[in-house]
C-alpha positions as a printed NumPy array, in Angstrom:
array([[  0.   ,   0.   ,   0.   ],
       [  1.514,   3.228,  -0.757],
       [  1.887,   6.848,   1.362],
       [ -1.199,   7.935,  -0.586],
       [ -3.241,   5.048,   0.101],
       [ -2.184,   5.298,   3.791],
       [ -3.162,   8.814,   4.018],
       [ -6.521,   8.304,   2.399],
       [ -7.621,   5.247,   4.493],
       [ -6.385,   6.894,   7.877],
       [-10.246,   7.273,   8.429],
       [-11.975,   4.074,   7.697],
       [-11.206,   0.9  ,   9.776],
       [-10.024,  -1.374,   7.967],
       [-12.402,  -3.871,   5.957],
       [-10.431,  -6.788,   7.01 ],
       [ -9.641,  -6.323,  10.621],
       [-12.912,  -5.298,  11.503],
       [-16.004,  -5.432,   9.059],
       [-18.393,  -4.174,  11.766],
       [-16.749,  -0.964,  12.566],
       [-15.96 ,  -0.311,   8.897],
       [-19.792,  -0.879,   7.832],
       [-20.903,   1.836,  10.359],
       [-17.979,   4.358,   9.08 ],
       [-18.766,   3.47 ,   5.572],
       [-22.858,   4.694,   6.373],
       [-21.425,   7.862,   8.022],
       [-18.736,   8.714,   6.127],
       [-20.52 ,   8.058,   2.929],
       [-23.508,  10.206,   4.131],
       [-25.962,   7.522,   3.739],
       [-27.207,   7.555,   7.294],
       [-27.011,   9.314,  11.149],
       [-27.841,   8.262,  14.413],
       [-30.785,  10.58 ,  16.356],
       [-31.328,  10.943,  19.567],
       [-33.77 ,   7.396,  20.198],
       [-31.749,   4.418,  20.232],
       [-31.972,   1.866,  17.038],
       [-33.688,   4.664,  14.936],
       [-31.447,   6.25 ,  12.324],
       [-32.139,   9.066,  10.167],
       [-31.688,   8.299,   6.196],
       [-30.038,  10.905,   4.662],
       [-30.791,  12.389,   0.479],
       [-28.111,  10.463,  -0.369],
       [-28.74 ,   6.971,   1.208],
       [-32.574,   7.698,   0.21 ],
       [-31.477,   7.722,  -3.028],
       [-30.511,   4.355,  -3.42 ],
       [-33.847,   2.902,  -1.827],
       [-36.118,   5.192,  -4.271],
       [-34.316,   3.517,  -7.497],
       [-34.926,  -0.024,  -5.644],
       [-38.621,   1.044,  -4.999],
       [-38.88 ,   2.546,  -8.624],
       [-37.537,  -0.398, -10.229],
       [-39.432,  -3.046,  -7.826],
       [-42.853,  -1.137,  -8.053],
       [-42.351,  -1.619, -11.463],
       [-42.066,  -4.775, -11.733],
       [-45.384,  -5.426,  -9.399],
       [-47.219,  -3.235, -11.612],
       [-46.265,  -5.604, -14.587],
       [-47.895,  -8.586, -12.512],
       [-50.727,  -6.487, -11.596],
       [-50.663,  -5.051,  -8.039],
       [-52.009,  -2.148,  -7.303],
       [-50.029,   0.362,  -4.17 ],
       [-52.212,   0.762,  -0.91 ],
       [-52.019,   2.365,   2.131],
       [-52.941,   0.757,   5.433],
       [-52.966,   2.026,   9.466],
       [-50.209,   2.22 ,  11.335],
       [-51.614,   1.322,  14.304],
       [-53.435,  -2.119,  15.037],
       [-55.608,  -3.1  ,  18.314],
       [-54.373,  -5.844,  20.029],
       [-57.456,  -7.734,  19.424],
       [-56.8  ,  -7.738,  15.738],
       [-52.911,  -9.06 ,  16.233],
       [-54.184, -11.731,  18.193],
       [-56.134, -13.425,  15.963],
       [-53.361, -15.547,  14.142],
       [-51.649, -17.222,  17.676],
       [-48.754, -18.723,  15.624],
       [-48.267, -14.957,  14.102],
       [-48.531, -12.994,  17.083],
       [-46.158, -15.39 ,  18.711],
       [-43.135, -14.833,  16.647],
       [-44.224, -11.502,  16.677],
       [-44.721, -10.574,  20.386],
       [-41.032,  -9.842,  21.336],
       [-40.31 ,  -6.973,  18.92 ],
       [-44.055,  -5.033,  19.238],
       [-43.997,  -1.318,  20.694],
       [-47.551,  -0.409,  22.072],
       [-49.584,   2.92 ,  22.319],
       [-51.319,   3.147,  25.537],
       [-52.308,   6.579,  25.908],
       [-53.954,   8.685,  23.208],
       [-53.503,  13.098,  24.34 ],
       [-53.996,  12.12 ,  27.997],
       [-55.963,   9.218,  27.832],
       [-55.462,   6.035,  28.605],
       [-56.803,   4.006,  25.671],
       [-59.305,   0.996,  26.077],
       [-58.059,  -1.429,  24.635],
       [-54.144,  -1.195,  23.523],
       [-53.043,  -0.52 ,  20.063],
       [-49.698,  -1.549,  18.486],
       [-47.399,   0.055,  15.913],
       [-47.372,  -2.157,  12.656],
       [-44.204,  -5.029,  13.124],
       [-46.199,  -5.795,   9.947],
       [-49.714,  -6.   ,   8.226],
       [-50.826,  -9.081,   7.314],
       [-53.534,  -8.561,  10.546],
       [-54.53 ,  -5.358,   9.231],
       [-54.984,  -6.238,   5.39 ],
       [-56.996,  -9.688,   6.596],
       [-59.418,  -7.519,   8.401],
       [-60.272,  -5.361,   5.511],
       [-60.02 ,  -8.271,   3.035],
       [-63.045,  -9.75 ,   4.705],
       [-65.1  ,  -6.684,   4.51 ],
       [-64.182,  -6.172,   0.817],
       [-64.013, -10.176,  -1.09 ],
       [-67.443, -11.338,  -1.74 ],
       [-67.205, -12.951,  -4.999],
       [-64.519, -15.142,  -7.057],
       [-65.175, -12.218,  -9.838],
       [-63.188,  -9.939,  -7.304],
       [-60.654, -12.002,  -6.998],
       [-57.598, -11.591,  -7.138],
       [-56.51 ,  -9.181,  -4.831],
       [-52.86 ,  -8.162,  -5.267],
       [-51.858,  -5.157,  -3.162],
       [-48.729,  -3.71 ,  -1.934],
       [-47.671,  -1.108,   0.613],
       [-44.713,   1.417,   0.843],
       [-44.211,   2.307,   4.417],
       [-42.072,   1.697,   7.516],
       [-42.504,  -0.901,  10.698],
       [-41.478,  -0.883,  13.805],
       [-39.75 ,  -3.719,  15.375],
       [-37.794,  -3.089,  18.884],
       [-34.616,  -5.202,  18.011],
       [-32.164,  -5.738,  20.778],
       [-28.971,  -5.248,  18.716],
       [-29.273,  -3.143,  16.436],
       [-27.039,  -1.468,  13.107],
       [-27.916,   1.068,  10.458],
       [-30.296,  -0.377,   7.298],
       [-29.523,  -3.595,   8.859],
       [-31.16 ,  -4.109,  11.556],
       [-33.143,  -0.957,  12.637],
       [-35.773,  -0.599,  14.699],
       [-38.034,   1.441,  12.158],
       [-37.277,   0.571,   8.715],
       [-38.516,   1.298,   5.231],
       [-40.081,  -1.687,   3.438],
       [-42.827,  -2.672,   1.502],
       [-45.024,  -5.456,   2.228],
       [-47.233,  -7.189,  -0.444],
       [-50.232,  -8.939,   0.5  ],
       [-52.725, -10.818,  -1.965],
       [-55.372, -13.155,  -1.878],
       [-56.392, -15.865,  -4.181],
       [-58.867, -18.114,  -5.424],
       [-57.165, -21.023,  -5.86 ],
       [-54.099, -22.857,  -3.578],
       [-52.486, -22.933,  -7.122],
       [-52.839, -19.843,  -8.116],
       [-51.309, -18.241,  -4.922],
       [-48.332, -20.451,  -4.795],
       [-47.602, -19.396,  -8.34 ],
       [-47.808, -15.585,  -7.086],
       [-45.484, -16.228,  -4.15 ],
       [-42.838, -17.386,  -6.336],
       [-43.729, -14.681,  -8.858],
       [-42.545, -12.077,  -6.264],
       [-39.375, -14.267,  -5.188],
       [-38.469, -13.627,  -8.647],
       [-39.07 , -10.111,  -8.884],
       [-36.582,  -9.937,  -6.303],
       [-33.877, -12.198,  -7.353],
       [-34.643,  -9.774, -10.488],
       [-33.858,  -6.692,  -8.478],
       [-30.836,  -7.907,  -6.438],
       [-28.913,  -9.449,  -9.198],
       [-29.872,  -6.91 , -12.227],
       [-30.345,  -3.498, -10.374],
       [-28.112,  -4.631,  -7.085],
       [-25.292,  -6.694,  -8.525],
       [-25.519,  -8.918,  -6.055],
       [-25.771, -12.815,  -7.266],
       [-28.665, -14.746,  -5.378],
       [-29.527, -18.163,  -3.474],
       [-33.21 , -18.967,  -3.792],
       [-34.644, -21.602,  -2.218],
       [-37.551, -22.607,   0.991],
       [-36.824, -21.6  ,   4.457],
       [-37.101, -24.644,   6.656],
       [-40.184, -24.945,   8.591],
       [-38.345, -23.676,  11.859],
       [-37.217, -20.477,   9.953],
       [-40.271, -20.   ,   8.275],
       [-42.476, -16.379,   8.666],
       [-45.106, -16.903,  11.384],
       [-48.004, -17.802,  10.174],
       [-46.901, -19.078,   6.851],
       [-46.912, -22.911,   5.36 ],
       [-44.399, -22.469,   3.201],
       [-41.209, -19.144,   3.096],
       [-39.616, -18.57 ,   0.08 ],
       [-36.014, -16.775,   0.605],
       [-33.245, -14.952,  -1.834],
       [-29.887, -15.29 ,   0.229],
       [-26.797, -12.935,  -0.343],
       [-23.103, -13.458,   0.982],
       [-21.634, -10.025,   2.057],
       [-17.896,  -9.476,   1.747],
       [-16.558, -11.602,   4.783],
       [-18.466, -14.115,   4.269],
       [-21.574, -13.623,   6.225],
       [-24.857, -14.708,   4.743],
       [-27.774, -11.64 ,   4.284],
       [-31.479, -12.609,   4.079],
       [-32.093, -10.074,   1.048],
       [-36.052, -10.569,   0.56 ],
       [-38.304, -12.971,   1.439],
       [-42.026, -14.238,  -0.14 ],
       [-44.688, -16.639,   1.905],
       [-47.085, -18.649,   0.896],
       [-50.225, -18.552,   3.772],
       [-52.649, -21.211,   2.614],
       [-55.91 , -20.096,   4.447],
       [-54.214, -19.85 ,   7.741],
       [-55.212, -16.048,   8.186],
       [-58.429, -16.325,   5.805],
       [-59.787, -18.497,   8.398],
       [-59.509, -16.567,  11.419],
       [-60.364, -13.378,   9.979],
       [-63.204, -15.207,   7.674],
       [-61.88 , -14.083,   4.428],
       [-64.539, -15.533,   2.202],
       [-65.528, -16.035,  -1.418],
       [-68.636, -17.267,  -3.006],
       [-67.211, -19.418,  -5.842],
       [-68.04 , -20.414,  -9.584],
       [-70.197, -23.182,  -8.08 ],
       [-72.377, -20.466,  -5.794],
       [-70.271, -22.006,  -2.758],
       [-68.682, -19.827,   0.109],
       [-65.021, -20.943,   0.543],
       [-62.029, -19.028,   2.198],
       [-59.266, -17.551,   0.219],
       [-55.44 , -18.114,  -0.373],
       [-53.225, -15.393,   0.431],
       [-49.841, -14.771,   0.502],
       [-47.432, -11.791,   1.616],
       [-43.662, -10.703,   0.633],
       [-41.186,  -8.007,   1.556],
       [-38.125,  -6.457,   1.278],
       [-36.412,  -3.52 ,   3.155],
       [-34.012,  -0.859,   2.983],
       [-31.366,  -4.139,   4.   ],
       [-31.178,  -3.888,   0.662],
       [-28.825,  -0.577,   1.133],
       [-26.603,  -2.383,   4.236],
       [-26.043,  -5.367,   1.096],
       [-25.175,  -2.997,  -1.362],
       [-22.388,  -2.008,   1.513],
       [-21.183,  -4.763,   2.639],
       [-21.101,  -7.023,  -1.023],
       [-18.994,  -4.453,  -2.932],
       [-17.641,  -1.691,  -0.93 ],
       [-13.627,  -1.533,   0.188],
       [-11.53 ,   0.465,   1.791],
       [-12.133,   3.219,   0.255],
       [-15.507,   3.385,   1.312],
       [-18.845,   2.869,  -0.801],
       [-18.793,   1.119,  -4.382],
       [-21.772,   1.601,  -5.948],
       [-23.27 ,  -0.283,  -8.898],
       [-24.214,   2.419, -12.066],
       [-27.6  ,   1.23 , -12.469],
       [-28.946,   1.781,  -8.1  ],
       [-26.258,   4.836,  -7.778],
       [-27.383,   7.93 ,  -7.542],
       [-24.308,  10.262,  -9.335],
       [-23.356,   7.618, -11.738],
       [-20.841,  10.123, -12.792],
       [-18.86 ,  13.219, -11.321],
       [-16.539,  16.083, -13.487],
       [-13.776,  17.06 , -11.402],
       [-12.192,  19.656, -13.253],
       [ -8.324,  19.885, -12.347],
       [ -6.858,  23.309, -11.708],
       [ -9.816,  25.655, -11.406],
       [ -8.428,  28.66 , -11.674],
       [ -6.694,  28.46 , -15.167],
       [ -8.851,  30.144, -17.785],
       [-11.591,  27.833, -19.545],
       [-11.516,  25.332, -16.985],
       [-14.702,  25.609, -15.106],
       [-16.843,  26.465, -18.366],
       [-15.639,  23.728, -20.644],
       [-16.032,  21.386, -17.814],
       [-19.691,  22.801, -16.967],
       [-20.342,  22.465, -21.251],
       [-19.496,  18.925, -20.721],
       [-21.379,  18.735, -16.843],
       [-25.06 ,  20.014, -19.077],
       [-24.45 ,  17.686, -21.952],
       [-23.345,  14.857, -19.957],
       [-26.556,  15.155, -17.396],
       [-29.466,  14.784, -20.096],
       [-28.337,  10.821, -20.336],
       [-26.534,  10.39 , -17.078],
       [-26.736,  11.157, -13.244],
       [-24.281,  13.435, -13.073],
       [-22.59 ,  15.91 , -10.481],
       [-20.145,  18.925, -11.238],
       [-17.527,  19.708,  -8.021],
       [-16.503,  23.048,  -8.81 ],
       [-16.255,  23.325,  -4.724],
       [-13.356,  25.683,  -4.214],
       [-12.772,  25.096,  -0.659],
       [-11.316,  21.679,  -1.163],
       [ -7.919,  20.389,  -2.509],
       [ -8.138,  17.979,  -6.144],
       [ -6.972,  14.941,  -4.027],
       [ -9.066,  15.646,  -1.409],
       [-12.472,  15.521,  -3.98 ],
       [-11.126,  12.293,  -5.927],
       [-11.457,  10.505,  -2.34 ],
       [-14.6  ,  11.701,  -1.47 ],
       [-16.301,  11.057,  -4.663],
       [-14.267,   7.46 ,  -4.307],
       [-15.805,   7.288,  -0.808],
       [-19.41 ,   7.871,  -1.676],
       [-18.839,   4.812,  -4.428],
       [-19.899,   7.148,  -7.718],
       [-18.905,   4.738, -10.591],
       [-16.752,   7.05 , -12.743],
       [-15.111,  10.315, -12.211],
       [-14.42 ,  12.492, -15.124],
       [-11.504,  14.123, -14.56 ],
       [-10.831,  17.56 , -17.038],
       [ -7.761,  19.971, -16.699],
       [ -6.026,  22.452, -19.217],
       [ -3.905,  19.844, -21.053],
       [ -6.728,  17.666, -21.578],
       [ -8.929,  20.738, -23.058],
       [ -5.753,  21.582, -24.983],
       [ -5.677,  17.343, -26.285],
       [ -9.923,  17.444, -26.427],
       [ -9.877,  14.537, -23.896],
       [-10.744,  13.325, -20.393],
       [-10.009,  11.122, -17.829],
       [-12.18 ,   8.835, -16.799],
       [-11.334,   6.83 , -13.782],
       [-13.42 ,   3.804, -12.816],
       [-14.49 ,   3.462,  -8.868],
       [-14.979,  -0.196,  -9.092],
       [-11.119,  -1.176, -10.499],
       [ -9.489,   2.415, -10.147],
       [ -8.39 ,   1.908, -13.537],
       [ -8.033,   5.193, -15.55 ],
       [ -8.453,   5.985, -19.585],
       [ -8.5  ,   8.772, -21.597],
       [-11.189,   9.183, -23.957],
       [-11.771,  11.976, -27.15 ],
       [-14.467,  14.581, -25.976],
       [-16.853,  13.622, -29.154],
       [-16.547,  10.053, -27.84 ],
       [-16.876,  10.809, -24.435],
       [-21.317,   9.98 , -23.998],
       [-20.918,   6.802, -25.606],
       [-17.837,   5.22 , -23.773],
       [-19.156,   6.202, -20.615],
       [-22.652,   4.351, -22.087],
       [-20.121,   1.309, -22.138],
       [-17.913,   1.924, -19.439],
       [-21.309,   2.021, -16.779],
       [-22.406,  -1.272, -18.431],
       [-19.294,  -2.86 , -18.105],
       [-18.636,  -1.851, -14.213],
       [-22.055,  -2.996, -13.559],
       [-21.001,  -6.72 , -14.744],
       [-17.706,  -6.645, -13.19 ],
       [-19.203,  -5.637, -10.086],
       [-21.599,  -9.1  , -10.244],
       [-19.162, -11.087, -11.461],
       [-16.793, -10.337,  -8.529],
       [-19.624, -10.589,  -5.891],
       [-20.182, -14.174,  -7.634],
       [-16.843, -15.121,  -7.343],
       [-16.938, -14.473,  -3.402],
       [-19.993, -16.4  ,  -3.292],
       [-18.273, -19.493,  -5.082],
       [-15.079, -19.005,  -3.382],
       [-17.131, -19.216,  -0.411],
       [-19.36 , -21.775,  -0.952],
       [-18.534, -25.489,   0.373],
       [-19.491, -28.907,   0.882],
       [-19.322, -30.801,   4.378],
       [-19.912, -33.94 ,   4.832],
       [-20.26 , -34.079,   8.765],
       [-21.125, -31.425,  11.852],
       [-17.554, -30.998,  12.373],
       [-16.485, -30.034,   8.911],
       [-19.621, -27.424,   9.026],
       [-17.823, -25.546,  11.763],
       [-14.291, -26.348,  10.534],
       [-15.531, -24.391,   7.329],
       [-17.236, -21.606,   8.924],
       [-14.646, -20.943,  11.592],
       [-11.97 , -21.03 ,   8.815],
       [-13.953, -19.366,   5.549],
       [-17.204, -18.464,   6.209],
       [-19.682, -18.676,   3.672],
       [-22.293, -21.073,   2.515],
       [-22.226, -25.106,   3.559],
       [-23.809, -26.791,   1.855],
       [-24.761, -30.576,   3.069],
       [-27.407, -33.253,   2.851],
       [-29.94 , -33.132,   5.45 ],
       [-32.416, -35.613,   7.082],
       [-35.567, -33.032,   7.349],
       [-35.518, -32.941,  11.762],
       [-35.635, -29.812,  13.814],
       [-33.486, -31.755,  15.94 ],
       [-30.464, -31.925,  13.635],
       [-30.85 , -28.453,  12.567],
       [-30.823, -27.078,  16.254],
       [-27.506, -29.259,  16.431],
       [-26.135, -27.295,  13.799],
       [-26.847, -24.193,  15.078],
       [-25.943, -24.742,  18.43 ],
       [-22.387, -25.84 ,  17.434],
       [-21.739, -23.534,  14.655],
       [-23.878, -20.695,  15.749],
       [-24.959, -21.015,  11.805],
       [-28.768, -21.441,  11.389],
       [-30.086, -22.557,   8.302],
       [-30.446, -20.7  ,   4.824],
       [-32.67 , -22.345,   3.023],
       [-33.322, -25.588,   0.928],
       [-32.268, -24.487,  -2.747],
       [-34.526, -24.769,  -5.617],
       [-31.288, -26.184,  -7.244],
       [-31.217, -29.467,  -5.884],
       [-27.202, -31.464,  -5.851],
       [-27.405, -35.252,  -4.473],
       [-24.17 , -34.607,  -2.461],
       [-24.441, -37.809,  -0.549],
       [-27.44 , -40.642,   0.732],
       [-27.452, -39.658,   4.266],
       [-27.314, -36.463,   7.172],
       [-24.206, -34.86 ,   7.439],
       [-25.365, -34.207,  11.249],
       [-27.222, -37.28 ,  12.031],
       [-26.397, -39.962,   9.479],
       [-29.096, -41.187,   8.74 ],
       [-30.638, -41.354,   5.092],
       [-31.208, -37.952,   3.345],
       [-32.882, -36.935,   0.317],
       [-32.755, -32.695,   0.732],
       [-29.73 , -30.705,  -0.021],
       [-29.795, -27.642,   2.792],
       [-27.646, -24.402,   3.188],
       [-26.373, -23.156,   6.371],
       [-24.438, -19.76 ,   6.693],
       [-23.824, -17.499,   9.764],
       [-25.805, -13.899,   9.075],
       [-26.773, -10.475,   9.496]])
């Protein structure tokens, strides 16, 4: 590492001696995020916010192509309501904030703040289904929960977090099952195309399932060091909620049955991945297509003559096609600018000084390999078309070659935490289908369970933990 790398690093921790501390300077230092004065809540700065409008944009795109429509639900549900589902409320109970008092009354009956809505949206759903003709229902919320996590870490884990949480109800068993895999795909879709960030999909055991679910779908993420992220999930409900909250349908053959539903998220986690899968030590690396100054013009020695306007000409042409950002900011050195703009993780800086406007060139410097080029003004728009394109697959391809590199097979409970002690990463073994052996796991390793890939590998005939005969290949993985 050389003086100038030393100097510019001085103020992140380092990525490999402690990931932790150099995720939280990487949200502070990047301006993504600050802490406020209630512990667990964080406030999201323009920048940071950013990033989770191009996820929503993109993802409430794609639910619009499979027809749901956005809704808007309460924030606050009586506790009569939330304990209608007992398996549901259960997993739920732990994390739930209450409202007791309304001005300076005490309330009758208490009234929670939304951990989530599937409660909420059941109640309504029974007042508005009547007839298979209305059917389906597919609707989705923007909004934030609350959950009061005991550990918490920006984007993460938070206590409030941004989300949004689609709930629909079916006709058919079919037809909902179909629809929960729909939206697994839409975000496998969105973390792998928009994200860069290669995916695992596959069933959450039964113990990891969503309360109140048969069946959770999961997309699974390795960060940097190795540590699995649970990126989005999508569940499959049956009639386990229809039938408490009497969410009926009179059907084709003038017969009242209940309805299928289903429900999926994903959350501003989505920004903490983006972190922790492709940033370094110089901070933030973000993917062009999710970041929000795909570009910056640094001109070099402001105050020779032409400077600042040719590099504004180019700044106005430049920002009808790309996100783009001009730092004439006079108050800072050159040196000091390229590591800022290389600490906020903007794909490309554009670099433009007197002997380049002399040569009618630029510099372009790429944030993902720090490789520099010099391109012809008049070709300038269409390399950087190319060059954003080709950082964007560079940026997957080297998250997928983490995952690989840390992906293994183990053959008994001892070479599961053998692995994870000594690489991290995904395990994959065979696996016997009981709680019991997966508690064993977890228990030893401290790894629970990913999920059971849709990918299926016959890796051997019997339980890695147990030994005893095995038809289901399972992933485990230490997490966020």
């Amino acid at each position: 590492m050389g003086n100038k790398d030393k100097e510019f690093v001085q103020e992140i921790t380092n990525i490999d001696e402690d990931f932790a501390r150099w995720y939280t300077d990487i949200v502070i230092k990047a301006d993504l995020a600050d802490y406020t004065d209630v512990k667990g809540f964080v406030a999201i700065k323009p920048y940071g916010y950013a990033i989770w409008e191009a996820i929503q944009n993109y993802e409430d795109k794609k639910f619009k192509e499979h027809g749901v429509k956005n809704i808007s639900m309460p924030v606050l549900i009586p506790e009569s309501l939330l304990n209608m589902e007992s398996e549901h409320v259960e997993g739920f109970a732990p994390e739930v904030a209450w409202v007791t008092i309304g001005g300076e009354e005490e309330l009758e009956e208490r009234l929670c703040v939304r951990p989530t809505s599937e409660t909420i949206f059941s109640k309504m759903y029974s007042k508005w289904l009547s007839s298979w003709r209305d059917l389906p229902f597919l609707y989705n919320q923007w909004c934030s929960v609350l959950r009061w996590e005991k550990e918490t870490r920006p984007f993460l884990r938070s206590r409030e977090f941004l989300w949004q949480e689609g709930h629909t109800i079916h006709s058919s068993a079919k037809e909902a099952e179909e629809f929960t895999i729909d939206m697994l795909d839409v975000y496998a879709d969105t973390i792998e195309n928009l994200l860069a960030i290669p995916v695992l999909k596959g069933q959450k055991t039964k113990k990891e399932q969503f309360a109140g679910a048969q069946a959770t779908y999961t997309v699974e993420t390795l960060m940097h060091d190795g540590r699995a992220l649970q990126a989005g999930t999508s569940h499959y409900f049956g009639q386990n909620f229809s039938k408490p909250f009497d969410i009926k349908f009179q059907n084709k053959e003038g017969q009242e049955e209940y309805a299928y539903q289903t429900s999926w998220g994903t959350t501003t986690r989505l920004i903490g991945a983006v972190i922790m899968a492709h940033g370094d030590n110089r901070g933030l690396k973000l993917p062009p297509r999710v970041a929000p100054i795909q570009a910056v013009i640094v001109p070099i020695a402001m105050h020779k003559e032409g400077v600042v306007e040719k590099a504004e000409e180019l700044y106005n042409k430049l920002n009808k096609k790309f996100r783009m950002e001009f730092d004439d900011r006079d108050q800072y050195s050159t040196g000091f600018k390229f590591n800022d703009w290389e600490m906020r993780g903007v794909p490309v800086r554009i670099e433009l000084g007197p002997k380049d406007i002399e040569n009618n060139q630029a510099v372009l410097v790429r944030r993902d390999t720090l490789e520099k080029e010099v391109v012809k003004l008049e070709n300038l728009e269409n390399r950087l078309s190319e060059l954003m394109e080709e950082i964007q697959t560079n940026m997957y391809n080297a998250c997928l070659k983490n995952m690989k590199e840390k992906t293994s097979v183990a053959y008994s409970l001892e070479e599961i935490q053998k692995i994870l002690d000594e690489n991290q990463g995904f395990v994959k073994t065979m696996w016997c289908g009981s709680q019991e052996c997966e508690d064993k796991v977890k228990e030893v390793t401290g790894a629970p369970s990913r999920c059971m890939p849709f990918e299926q590998e016959h890796l051997a005939d019997t339980c890695a933990i147990c030994g005893k005969k095995a038809d289901k290949m399972i992933v485990w993985g230490r997490q966020y």
